[in-house]
VMD Tcl script that draws the C-alpha trace (Angstrom):
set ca {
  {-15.05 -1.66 7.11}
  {-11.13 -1.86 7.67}
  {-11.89 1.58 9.74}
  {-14.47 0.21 12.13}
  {-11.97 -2.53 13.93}
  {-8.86 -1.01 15.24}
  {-5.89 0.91 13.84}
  {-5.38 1.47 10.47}
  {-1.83 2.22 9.11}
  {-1.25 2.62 5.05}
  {1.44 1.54 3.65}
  {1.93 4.05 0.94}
  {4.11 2.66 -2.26}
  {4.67 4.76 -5.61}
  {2.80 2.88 -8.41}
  {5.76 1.05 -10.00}
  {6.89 -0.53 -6.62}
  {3.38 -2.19 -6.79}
  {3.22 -2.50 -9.73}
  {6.71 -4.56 -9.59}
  {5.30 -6.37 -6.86}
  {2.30 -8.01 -8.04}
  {3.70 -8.51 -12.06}
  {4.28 -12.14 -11.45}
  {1.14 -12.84 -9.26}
  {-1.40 -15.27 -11.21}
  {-3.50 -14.22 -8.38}
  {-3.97 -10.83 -9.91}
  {-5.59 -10.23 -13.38}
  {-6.49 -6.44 -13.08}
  {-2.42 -6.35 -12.66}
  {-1.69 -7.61 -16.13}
  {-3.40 -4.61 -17.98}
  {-1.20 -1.57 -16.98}
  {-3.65 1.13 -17.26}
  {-6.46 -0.85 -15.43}
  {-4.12 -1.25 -12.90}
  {-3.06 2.42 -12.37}
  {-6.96 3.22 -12.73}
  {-7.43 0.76 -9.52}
  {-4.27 2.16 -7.90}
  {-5.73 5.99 -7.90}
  {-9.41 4.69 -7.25}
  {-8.21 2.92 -3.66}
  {-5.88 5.76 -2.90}
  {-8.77 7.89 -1.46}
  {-9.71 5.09 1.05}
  {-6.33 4.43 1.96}
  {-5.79 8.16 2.53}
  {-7.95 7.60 5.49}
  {-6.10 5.70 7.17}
  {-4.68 6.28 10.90}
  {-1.44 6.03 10.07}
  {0.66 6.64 6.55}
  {3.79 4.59 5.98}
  {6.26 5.34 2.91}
  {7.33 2.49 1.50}
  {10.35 2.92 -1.26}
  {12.35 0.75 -3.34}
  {14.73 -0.22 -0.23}
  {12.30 -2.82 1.03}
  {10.24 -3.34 4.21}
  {12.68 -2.77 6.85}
  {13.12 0.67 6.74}
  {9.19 0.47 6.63}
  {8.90 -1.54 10.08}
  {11.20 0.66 11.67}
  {8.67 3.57 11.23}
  {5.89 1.17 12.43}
  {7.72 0.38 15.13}
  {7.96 4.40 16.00}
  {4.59 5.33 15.81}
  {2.60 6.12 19.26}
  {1.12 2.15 19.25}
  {4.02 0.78 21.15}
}
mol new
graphics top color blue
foreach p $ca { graphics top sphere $p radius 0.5 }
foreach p [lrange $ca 0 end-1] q [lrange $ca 1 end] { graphics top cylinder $p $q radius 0.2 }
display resetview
């Protein structure tokens, strides 16, 4: 679906960023059993891999990630 309407650009985090993320989200239960959450984590990684774009995202935060947005041929 998230293919079929425009570009797509992943914003690809190691598992503990994501993890660190989400810990204190109520809004997440799958997040609160660690290895249902790295299950899930590996499961979507193969549609996200098919994205147009791929974005790493590291422990610095999300500017360094909007920069590279910012680079890619969109703009």
């Amino acid at each position: 679906l998230m293919f079929n309407h425009g570009i797509s650009i992943w914003l690809d985090a190691p598992l503990e960023i994501v993890r660190s993320r989400v810990a204190q989200s109520t809004h997440r239960p799958l997040a609160r059993d660690p290895e249902k959450f790295a299950q899930l984590y590996e499961e979507r990684r193969a549609s996200y891999q098919k994205a147009d774009y791929r974005i790493e995202v590291g422990p610095a935060g999300s500017q360094g990630a909007v920069e590279d947005i910012l680079k890619l041929p969109l703009f």
